[in-house]
N, C-alpha and C positions, 0 to 999 in steps of 0.2 A: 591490497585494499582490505580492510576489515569489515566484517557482515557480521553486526548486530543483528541478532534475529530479536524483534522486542516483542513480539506477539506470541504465544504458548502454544500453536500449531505449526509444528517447525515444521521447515519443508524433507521431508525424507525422502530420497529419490528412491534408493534400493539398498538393502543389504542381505548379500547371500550367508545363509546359515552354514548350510551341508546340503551333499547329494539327496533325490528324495527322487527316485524312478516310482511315474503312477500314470495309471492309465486313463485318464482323466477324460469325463464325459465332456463338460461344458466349460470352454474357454471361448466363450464366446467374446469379440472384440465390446461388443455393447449392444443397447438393446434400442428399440424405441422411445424407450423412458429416459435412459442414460441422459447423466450431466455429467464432464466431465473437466477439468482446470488443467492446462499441461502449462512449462516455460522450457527457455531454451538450457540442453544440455550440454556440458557438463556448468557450465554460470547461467545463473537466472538473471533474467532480464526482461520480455516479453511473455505474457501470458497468452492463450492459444485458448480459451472452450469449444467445447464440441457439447452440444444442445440442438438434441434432434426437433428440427423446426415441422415435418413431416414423414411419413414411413409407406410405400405400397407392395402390395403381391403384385408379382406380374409373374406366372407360370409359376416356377419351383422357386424363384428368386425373390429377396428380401431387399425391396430399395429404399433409402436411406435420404434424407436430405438435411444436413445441418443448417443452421439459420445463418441468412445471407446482409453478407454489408451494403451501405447504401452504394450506387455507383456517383460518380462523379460529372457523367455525361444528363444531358437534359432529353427527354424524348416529350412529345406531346400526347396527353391522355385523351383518348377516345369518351371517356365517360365523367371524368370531373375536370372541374373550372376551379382556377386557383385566381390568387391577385395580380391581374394583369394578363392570365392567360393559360391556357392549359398546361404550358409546361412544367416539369418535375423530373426528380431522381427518383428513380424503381432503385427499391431493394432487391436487388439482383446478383451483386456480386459476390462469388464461391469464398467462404472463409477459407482457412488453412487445409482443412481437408478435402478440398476442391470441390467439385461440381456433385458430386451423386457419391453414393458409398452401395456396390451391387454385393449380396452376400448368398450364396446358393442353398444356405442353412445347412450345410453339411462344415468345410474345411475351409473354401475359397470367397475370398471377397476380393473387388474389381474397384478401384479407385480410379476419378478421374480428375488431371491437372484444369490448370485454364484454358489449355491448347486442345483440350479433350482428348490427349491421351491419357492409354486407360495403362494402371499399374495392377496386373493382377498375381496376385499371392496365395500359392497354395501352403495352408500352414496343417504339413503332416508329418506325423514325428516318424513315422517308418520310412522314407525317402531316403536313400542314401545319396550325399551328394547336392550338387546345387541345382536349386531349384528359380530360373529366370523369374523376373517378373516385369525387368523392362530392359530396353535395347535402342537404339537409333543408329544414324551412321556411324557413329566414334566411340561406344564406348555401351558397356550393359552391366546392367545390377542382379544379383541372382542372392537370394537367401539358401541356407543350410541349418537343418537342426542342429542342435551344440547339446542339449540336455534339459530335464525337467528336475529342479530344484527347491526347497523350501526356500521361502523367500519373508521378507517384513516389508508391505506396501504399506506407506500413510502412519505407520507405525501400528498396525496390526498384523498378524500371521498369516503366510498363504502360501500357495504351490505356483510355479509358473512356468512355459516354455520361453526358454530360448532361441532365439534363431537371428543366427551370425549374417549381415551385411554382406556381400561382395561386390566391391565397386573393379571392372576391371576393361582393357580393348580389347578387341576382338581378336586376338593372339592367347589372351589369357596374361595379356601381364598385368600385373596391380596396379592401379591407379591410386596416388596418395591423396583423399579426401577426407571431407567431415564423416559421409556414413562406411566409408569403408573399415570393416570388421567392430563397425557398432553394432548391438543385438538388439533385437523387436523383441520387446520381453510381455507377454500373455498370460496374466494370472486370472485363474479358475474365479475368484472372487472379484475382482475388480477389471477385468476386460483387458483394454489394451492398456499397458503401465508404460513402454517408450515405443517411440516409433519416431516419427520423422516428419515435416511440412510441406503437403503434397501438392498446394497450387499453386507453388511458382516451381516446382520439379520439373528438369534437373538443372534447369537453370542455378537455383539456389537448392543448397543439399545443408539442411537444418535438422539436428537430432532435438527430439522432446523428450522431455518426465513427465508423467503425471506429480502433481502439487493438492488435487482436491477430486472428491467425487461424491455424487451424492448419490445414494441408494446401492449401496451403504454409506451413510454418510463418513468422512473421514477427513483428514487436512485440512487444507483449505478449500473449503467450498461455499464461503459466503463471509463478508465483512461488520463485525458486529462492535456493539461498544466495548463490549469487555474488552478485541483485541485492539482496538484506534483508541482508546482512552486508558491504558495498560500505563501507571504512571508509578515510578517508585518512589521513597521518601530522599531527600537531597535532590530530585529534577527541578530544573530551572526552567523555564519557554518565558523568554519577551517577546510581544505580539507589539507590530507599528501597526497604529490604526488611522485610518484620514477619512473625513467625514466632507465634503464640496457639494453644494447647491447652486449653481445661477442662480433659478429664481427662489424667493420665498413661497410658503408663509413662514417665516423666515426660521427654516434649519439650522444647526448648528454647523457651522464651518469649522473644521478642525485638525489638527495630525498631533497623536499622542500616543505614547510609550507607554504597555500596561505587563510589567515581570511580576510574573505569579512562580513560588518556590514552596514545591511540596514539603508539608512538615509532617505528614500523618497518612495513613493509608486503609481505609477502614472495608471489609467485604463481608456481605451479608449473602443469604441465598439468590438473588435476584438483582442485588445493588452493587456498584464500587464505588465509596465514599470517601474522599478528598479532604482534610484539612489547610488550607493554603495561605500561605502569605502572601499578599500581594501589593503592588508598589505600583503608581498609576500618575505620571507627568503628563503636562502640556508640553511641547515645542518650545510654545512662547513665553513659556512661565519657570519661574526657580522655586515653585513652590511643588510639593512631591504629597498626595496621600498615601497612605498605607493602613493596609485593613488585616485583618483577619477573613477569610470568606469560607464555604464549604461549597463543594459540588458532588452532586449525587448524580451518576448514570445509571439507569436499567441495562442489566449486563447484558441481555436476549436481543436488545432492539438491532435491527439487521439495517444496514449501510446499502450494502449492496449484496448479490451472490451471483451465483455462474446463470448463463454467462455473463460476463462483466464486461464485454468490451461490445454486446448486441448493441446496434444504433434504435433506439427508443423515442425520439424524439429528442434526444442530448444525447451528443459524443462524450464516450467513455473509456475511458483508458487503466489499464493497472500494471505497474511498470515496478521493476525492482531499481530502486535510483540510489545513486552516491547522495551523501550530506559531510564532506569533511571526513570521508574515511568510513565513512558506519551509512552501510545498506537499509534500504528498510524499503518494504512493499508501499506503495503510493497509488490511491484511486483516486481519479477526477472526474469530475463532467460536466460538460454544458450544455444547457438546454438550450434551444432553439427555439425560442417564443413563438415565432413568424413561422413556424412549420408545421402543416397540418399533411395526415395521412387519406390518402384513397386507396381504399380496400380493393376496390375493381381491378386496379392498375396495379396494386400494390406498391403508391408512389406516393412519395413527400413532397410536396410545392409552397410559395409561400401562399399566407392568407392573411386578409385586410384585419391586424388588432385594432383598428381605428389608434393608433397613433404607434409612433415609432418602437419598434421592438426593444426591449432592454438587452445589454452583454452580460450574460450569469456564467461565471464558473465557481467552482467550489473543489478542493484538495482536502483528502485526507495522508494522515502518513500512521502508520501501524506504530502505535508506542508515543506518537507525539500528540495526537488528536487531528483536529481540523490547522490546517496549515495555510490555506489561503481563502479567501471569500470575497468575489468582486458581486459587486452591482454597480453598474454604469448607464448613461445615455449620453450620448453625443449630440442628439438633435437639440439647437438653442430651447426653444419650449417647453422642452423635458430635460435639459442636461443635467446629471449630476451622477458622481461618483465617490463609492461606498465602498472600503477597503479594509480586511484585515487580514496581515501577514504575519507570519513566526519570523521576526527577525533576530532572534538567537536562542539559543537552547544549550542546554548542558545535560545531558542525558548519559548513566553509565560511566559517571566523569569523566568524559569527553564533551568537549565545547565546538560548538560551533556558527557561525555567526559574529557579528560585530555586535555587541552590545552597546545600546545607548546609555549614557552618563546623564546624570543629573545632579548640581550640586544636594547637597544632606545638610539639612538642620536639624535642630532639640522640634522635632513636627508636636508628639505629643507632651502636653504637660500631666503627667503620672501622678496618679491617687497615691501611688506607694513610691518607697524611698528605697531610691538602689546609689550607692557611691560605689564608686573605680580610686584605688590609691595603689600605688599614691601617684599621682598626676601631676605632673609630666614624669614619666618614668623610662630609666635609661634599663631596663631588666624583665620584669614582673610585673604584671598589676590585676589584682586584687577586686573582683567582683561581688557586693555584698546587697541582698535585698532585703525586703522586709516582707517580699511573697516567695513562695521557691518557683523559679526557674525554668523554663523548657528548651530552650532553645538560647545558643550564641550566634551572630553573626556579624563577622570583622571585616568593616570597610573601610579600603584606603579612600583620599581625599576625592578620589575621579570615580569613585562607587563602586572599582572593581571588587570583589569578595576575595578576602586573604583567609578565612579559615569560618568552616562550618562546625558547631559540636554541639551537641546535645547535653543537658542537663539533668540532673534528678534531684536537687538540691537548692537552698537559699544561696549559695557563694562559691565560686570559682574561681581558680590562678590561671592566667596563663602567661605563656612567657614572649613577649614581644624584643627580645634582644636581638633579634634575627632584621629586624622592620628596620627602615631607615627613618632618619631623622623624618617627623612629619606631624601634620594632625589626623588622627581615625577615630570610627564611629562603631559602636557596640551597640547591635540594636537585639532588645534581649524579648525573647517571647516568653514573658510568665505564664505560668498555671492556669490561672485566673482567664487567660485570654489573651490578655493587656499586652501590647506590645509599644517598647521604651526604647530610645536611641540616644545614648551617651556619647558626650565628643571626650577623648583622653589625646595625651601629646608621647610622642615618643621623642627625647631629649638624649641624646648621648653627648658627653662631653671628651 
């Protein structure tokens, strides 16, 4: 599988410099404040935050509580009244780092699964040997220091302990698993950098990376335009768009193909600015616009950040997913119209919109933009559904997608004068205008694109001896703006 990274905060799990022995005061795992982004190691795929939702003293110990998902079961609220009845989901249940996180402020912190057992971990480099931290009938886990070495987290500088996995039975012999002889790696600057999924342990035995953190900021710790709208020149994206109303006053009913092909890519301190071609069919229609357009994003505006996958009132998700070969980080979510919070209970239930809830979701993908956008209702009185997908792309010249076809006509009639000779031609032909040129683009008869090139010039050769017998279309972007689409024949005898 090939991973496209198309966003400029690449993910850097670790890389070891050299030995670096220091007696280091504060490797603390994290703090109160910590935000942190892990995915699964050694392939990313599922992202993990840890965003401490609350923090108490109790004696010498530091307790810890990450922010919790919603559960799935119903209980009834003592103190609010929802539509139809007290019932709701409490936000209750232990994200990946389980139940509580006990820390004694010195070296040991106490983790607990969903079973409520506790994983506890002495992290001290003078130990010789392993140090348990969990056991049952069949089988115990024990850490051992390995070494403190400079390291590069997130792609900055720092120092970190090591300490080496042992998955093994009660004999001592080794058990061949995922954490067996993977290391919990602890840097002085950034806390916990890998460790592991501790509420469904050991059931499931899942190594993590960190991927983003905030304070210090680094990675990926928040989704913004610059990296979801990161577009190079030669990218393609066709969006299928469908527009259905039952009732009036009467919307437009529709389904139409709109391929936008970057020609220009322009960045200021604040902005990334767009030049685009764009091509825009009906379904039902053989007729095709084509524009020129620009789009401007505020590079700062933030998407989403850590954590990403908190239930908010919309389920959210951020998935490293396949497209045809090429990876690319993916955030959704959807919001729940019909779902209102009580604070008492700390529970979601539904609540009367006075009419039927709408279906919202929305997709981004890093490097392509927005990727999907529903609005929907199913109820007759309200029905209608709003749709716009990427149905193909060509990013990194790699394509993927079925591109829709439309037949090509002479769409504009041109102020200025461009000839192609000689016509029909079995060889060469001959591009000559009366404005200079910016841009070529060679379409066979089904619209597929046979050659992209750029211009700087009134007139250009190129050599179609390769093409087969047919008719194609040069749609030429002048200077000016102006964009002209010429039909020439390729004739061999």
């Amino acid at each position: 599988m090939k991973a496209f990274m198309f966003f400029k905060v690449s993910i850097v799990f670790l890389i070891v410099l050299q030995p670096f022995f220091l007696d280091a005061q504060d490797y603390k795992l994290f703090t109160a404040n910590s935000k942190k982004l892990y995915t699964d190691y050694p392939l990313p795929l599922n992202t993990y935050s840890l965003s401490i939702e609350s923090a108490q003293k109790i004696g010498n110990d530091s307790v810890y509580y990450n922010f919790f998902k919603l559960s799935s079961e119903w209980i009834e609220s003592d103190t609010c009244w929802f539509w139809g009845g007290p019932e709701c989901n409490q936000q209750n249940v232990p994200t990946w780092a389980g139940k509580k996180i006990k820390f004694d402020n010195l070296e040991s912190y106490t983790f607990y699964n969903l079973d409520n057992d506790s994983l506890y971990f002495y992290f001290n480099t003078e130990i010789d040997g392993p140090a348990l931290f969990y056991y049952d009938s069949v089988q115990e886990f024990s850490i051992m220091y390995a070494a403190t070495d400079t390291i590069t987290v997130l792609g900055d500088p720092d120092t970190a302990r090591y300490f080496t996995i042992l998955h093994s039975d009660h004999d001592g012999n080794e058990i061949d698993s995922p954490l067996n002889g993977q290391n919990i790696i602890i840097s002085k600057q950034f806390g916990l950098v890998r460790f592991f999924v501790i509420d469904s342990f050991p059931s499931v035995l899942k190594p993590i990376s960190i991927i983003g953190n905030v304070s210090p900021t680094a990675g990926f710790y928040q989704l913004t335009n610059e990296m979801v709208y990161d577009y190079q020149v030669g990218d393609e994206i066709q969006y299928k768009e469908s527009n259905w109303h039952y009732y009036g006053p009467p919307w437009e009913n529709f389904i139409r193909y709109r391929k936008q092909i970057y020609l220009e890519r322009g960045e200021t301190a604040d902005s990334l600015i767009y030049r685009i071609h764009q091509e825009l069919f009906y379904e039902d229609s053989a007729g095709i616009e084509i524009d020129t357009i620009t789009k401007k994003y505020l590079r700062s505006k933030v998407i989403a950040q850590i954590p990403f996958e908190k239930f908010n009132g919309s389920t959210r998700k951020l998935k490293y997913v396949d497209y045809c070969g090429q990876s690319c980080w993916t955030y959704s979510f959807e919001p729940i119209e019909d779902f209102g919070f009580c604070d008492a209970d700390t529970c979601w239930g539904t609540i009367d919109l006075g009419r039927p809830p709408d279906y919202l979701y929305t997709s981004y993908v890093i490097g392509l933009g927005l990727h999907t956008n529903i609005a929907s209702n199913p109820w007759p009185d309200w029905s209608y559904n709003i749709r716009k997908k990427i149905n193909y792309f060509k990013k990194n010249n790699e394509e993927c997608g079925n591109e829709v076809i439309v037949g090509i006509d002479d769409f504009n009639k041109p102020t200025n004068e461009i000839v192609l000779s000689p016509n029909p031609s079995n060889g060469k032909v001959h591009i000559a205008s009366s404005h200079d040129m910016k841009l070529l683009i060679l379409r066979d008869l089904y619209g597929s694109t046979i050659l992209t090139q750029s211009i700087s010039n009134n007139e250009i050769t190129i050599d179609v001896s390769q093409l087969s017998n047919g008719l194609y279309f040069a749609i030429i972007l002048l200077e000016n703006g102006e964009i002209v689409t010429k039909k020439f024949v390729v004739l061999k005898r």
